[in-house]
C-alpha positions in Angstrom: 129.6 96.3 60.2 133.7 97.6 60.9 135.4 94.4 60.3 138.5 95.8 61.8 137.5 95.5 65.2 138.8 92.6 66.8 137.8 91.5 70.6 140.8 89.8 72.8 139.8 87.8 75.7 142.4 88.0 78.5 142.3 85.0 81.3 144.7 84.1 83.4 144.0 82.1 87.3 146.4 83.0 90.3 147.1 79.9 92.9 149.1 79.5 96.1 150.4 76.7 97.6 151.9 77.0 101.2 154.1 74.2 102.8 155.2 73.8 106.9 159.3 73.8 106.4 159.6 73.3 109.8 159.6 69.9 111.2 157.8 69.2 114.4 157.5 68.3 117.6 156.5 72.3 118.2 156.7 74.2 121.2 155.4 77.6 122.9 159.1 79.7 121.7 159.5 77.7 118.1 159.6 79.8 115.3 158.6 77.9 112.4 159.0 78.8 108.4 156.4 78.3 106.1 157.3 78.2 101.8 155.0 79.8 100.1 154.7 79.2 96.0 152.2 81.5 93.9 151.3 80.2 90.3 149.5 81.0 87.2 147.6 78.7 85.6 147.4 81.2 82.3 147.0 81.2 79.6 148.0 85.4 79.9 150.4 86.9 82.4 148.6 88.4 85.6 149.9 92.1 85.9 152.6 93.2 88.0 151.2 93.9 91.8 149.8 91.0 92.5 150.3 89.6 95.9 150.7 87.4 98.2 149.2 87.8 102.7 149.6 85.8 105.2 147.2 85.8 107.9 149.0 84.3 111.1 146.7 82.8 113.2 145.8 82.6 117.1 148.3 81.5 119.3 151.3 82.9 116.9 153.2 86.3 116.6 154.1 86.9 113.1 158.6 87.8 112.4 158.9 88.0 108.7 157.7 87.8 105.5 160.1 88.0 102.1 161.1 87.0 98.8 163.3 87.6 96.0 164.0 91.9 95.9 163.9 91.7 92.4 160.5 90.2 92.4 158.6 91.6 95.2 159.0 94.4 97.7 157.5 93.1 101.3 156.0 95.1 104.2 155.0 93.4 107.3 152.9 90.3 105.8 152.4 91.3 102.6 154.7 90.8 99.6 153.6 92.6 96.6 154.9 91.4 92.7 157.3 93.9 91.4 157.0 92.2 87.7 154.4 89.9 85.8 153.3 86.9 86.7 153.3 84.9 82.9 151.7 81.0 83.3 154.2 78.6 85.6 155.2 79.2 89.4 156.1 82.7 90.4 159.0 83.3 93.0 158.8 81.4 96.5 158.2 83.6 99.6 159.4 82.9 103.1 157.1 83.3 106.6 158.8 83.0 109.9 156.3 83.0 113.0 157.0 82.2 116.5 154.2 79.8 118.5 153.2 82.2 121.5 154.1 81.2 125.2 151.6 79.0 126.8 149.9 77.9 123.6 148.4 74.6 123.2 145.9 73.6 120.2 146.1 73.4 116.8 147.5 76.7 114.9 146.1 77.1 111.4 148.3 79.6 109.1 146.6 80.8 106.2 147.6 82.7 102.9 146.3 83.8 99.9 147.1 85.8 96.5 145.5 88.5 94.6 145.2 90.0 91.6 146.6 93.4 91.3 143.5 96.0 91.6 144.1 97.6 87.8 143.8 93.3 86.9 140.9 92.2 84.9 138.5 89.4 86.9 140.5 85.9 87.1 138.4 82.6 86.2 138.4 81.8 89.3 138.6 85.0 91.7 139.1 85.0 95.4 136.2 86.3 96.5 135.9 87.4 100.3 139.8 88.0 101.4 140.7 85.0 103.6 140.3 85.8 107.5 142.1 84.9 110.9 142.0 81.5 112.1 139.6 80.7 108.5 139.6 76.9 106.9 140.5 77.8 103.4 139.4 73.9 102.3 135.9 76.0 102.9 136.2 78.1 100.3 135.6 77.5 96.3 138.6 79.7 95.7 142.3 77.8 94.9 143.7 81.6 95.4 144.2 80.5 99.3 146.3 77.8 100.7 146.8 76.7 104.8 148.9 74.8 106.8 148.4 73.2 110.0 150.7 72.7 113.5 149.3 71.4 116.8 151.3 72.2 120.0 150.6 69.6 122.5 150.8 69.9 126.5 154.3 68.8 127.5 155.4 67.2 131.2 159.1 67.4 132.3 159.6 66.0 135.8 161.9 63.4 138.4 163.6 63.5 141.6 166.5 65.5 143.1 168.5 62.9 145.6 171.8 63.0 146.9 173.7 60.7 144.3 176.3 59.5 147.1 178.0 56.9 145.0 178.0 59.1 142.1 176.6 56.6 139.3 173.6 58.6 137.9 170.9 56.3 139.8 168.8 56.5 142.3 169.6 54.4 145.2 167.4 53.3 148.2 166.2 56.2 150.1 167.8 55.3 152.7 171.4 55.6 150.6 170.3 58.4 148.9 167.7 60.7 150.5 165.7 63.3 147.8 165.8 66.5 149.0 162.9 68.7 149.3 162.7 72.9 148.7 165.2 72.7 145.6 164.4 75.4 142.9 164.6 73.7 139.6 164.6 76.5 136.6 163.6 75.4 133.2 165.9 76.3 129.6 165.4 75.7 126.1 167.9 73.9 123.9 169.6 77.0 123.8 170.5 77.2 127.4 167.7 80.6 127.3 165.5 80.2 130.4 162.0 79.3 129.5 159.3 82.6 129.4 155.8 82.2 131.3 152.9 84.2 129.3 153.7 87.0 131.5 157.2 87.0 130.4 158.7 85.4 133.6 161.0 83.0 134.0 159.2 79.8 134.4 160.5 77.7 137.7 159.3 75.3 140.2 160.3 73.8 143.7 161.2 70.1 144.8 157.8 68.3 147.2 158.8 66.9 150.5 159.4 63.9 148.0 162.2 65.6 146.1 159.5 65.3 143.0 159.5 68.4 140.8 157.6 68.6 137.5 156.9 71.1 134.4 153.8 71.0 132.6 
């Protein structure tokens, strides 16, 4: 019977969208760089501390997460909104991970954005926080966003000979003998030598054929 009470309905729908920066082939060493971009769909502001995880996944060792100081303050893989998210895209955020020595498979890194906890419900919440190694095109959710990489086995391998005539091609073996027992050590691009999962350096020796190869 007050007709002075009025009732305001507050909705607002947080959405991430997460993009590979990082061109491939990829390799066990790469570090790659993900973009991700929340959003509110609105129509009211989502309150300052919201945020943004990412969940790297198997077979990657998370560097760095961050974004704009004035808009978030970032620990380890969670950047957290110092200010108000009103309807529109929200600040990007940068990932850097690095694909784990000896991986091979497919490498699925996943994000996803929350509400801050002080937040009424959003229309379409997140529900169960996304996990390790999840599929976020399972979920009903558009809070969660994933990108994919696949690492594939590579093969680096040909024959040491004595190049007598100096031209860069292998002659008849009986010009140009290969020669067997010749440590071959593998590098990156960056002249670094290339790790094994234990850390070593990763190396090989010539066959009784002068054949050496790196798989």
């Amino acid at each position: 019977d007050d007709p002075k009470i009025d009732a305001g309905l507050v909705k607002y729908n947080l959405t991430l969208a997460k993009t590979l920066v990082t061109a491939g082939p990829y390799y066990p060493g790469l570090t790659v760089t993900y973009t991700l971009i929340p959003s509110n769909d609105g129509p009211a502001d989502a309150l300052a501390g919201w945020s943004v995880t990412d969940v790297v996944p198997t077979g990657m060792t998370f560097v760095s997460m961050t974004g704009d100081s004035a808009a978030y303050t970032c620990a380890a893989n969670v950047c957290t909104s110092l200010v108000a998210l009103p309807k529109g895209a929200g600040a990007p955020i940068t990932v850097t991970a690095t694909i784990d020595a000896g991986f091979i498979g497919k490498a699925n890194n996943v994000a996803y954005v929350s509400p801050d906890g002080d937040d009424v419900p959003e229309t379409n919440p997140l529900g169960e926080p996304v996990v390790k190694d999840g599929d976020t095109d399972a979920t009903p959710t558009d809070n969660d966003d994933q990108q994919s990489l696949e690492v594939l086995p590579v093969s680096i391998g040909d024959y040491v000979w004595y190049d007598r005539n100096r031209d860069g091609q292998q002659g008849a073996p009986a010009d140009e003998p290969v020669v067997p027992g010749v440590v071959v050590n593998l590098y990156d691009a960056a002249g670094n030598p290339v790790l094994d999962a234990d850390g070593n350096p990763v190396t090989t020796t010539t066959d009784e054929n002068g054949f050496y190869s790196f798989v």
